[in-house]
Structure formats: structure tokens, C-alpha cells
N, C-alpha and C positions, 0 to 999 in steps of 0.2 A: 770410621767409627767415632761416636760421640763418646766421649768418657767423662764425667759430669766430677767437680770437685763436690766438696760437701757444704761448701758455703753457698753457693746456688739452691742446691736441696733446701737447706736449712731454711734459707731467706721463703723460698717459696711454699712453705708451709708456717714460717712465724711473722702474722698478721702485724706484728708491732715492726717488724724489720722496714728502714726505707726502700731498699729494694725489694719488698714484699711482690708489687703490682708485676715490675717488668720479669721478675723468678717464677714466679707462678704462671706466667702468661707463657716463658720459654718452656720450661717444665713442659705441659699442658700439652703443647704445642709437636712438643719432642717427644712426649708419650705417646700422640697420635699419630703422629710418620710414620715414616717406615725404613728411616737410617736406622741401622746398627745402633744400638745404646749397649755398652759395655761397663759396669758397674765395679769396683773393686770394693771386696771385700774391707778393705781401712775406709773407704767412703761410709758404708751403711755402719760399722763399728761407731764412728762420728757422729753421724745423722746419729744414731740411737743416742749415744751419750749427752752431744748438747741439748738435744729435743725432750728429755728424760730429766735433762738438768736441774733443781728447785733453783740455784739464782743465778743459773743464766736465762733459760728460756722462762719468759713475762709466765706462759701459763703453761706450765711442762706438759706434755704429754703422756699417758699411762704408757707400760712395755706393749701392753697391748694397744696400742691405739698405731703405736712407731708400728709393729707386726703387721699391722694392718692393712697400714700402707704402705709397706715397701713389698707386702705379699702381694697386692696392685700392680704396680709399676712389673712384677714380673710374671704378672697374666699377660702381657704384652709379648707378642712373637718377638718381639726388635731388642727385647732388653734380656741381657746375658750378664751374670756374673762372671767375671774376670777371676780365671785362675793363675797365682805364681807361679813361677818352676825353677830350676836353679839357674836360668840363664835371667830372669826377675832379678834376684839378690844380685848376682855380677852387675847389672844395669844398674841397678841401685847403689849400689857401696861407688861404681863409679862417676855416679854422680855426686855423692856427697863430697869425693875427694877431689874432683873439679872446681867444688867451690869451696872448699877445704873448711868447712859448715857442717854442722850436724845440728843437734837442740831439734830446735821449731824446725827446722827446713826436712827430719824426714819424714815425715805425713809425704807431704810433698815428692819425695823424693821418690815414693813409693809408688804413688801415683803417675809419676813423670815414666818409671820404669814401665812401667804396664803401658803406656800409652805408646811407647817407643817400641816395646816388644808384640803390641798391638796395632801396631800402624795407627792410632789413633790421633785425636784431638783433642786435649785437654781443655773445657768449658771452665773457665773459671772467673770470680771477682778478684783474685788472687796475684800480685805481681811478682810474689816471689817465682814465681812458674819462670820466666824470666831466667833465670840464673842459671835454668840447667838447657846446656846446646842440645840442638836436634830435638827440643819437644817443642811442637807444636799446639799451642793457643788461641782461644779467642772468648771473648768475651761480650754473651750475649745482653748486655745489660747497658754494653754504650751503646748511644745513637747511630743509626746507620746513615750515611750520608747518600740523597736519594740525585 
């Protein structure tokens, strides 16, 4: 299962982003497969917020425009929103105490839980992903070597 960070998302709908071209091209590419896409609820919370944002994102987007398209993304058989449960929270708190980090790192952390309790794969531009054992990454945005 693919589980998408929200800085991939992000990039790949804000044109001004340098990673605009190769996010959108994954994206795209991943909406039309037929892997498992697993979405977590703090992802689309994100994506709304930044993409909503007046001085982050160059040209924000209306609530309805973010609606729009993540109502898209799950006309797709393959893309499922990811639910927590309390075996999530345990995964979570003990990754935070692994790195004995909290702040910035629990977005992250949150995400890392769901991926582990999903068997998934966290997509990410993201290094802190990194920190936390047993989640697995990758990141479609460096060059593949052929």
C-alpha cells in the first residue's frame, strides 16, 4: 500500500513548487494504477490547510476547489482513507519516544503509525521519515538509476 505524505500532494498541485513536474507526474500515475493508495486523514487535514493557505500557497485554493479534488482522488477503486484505532495511538506515542521528539515530528509520526499498522509505504520528500524504525520509504522524486 502506497501512503502518500502531504508534501508530494502539495507539490503536485502547486505549480510554483520545484518539484511541481516530477509530483504531479507521480501523483497522476498513482491515481491510475491499481496499488492500494491509503490516505490518512492528517494528510488531507494538511493538503487542505497549506493549499487554503493566503501566504503560503502563491495562489490558494478555494475550500471548494481542495473538495474537489480530493473528492477525485477517491472516485478511484485503489484510494482508501485510512482509519486509526487504539492500536494507531500506541504505534504512535511509541515512536515519538524512540526518538524522544515530539514538536514537528508528530504529523509524521502519525503517519509513520498508519503505515506500520497498514503494512504500507510511506511516499515521501520527507527525511525526517527516517527517524522512526520499521517504516518503510521511498521517495518518488529522485532519479531512478536505469
Amino acid at each position: 500500500m502506497i501512503i502518500p505524505d502531504a508534501n508530494l500532494l502539495i507539490y503536485a498541485y502547486d505549480s510554483k513548487s520545484i518539484h511541481h513536474l516530477k509530483s504531479k507526474q507521480w501523483w497522476e500515475e498513482t491515481l491510475s494504477g491499481e496499488t492500494l493508495v491509503g490516505i490518512p486523514l492528517i494528510v488531507i487535514m494538511a493538503f487542505t490547510r497549506l493549499m487554503t493557505h493566503p501566504t503560503i500557497a502563491t495562489r490558494p485554493l478555494t475550500i471548494s476547489q481542495v473538495r474537489k479534488r480530493i473528492r477525485v482522488w477517491f472516485e478511484r477503486p485503489q484510494i482508501r482513507l485510512l482509519s486509526t484505532s487504539p492500536q494507531t495511538l500506541e504505534i504512535f506515542f511509541d515512536l515519538l519516544e524512540s526518538t524522544e521528539l515530539g514538536g514537528n515530528l508528530t504529523t509524521d509520526a502519525m503517519i509513520a503509525a498508519l503505515a506500520i499498522e497498514y503494512s504500507g509505504i510511506v511516499y515521501t520528500n520527507d527525511h525526517d521519515f527516517s527517524r522512526f524504525q520499521g517504516v518503510r520509504c521511498k521517495n518518488p522524486l529522485v532519479e531512478r538509476k536505469k
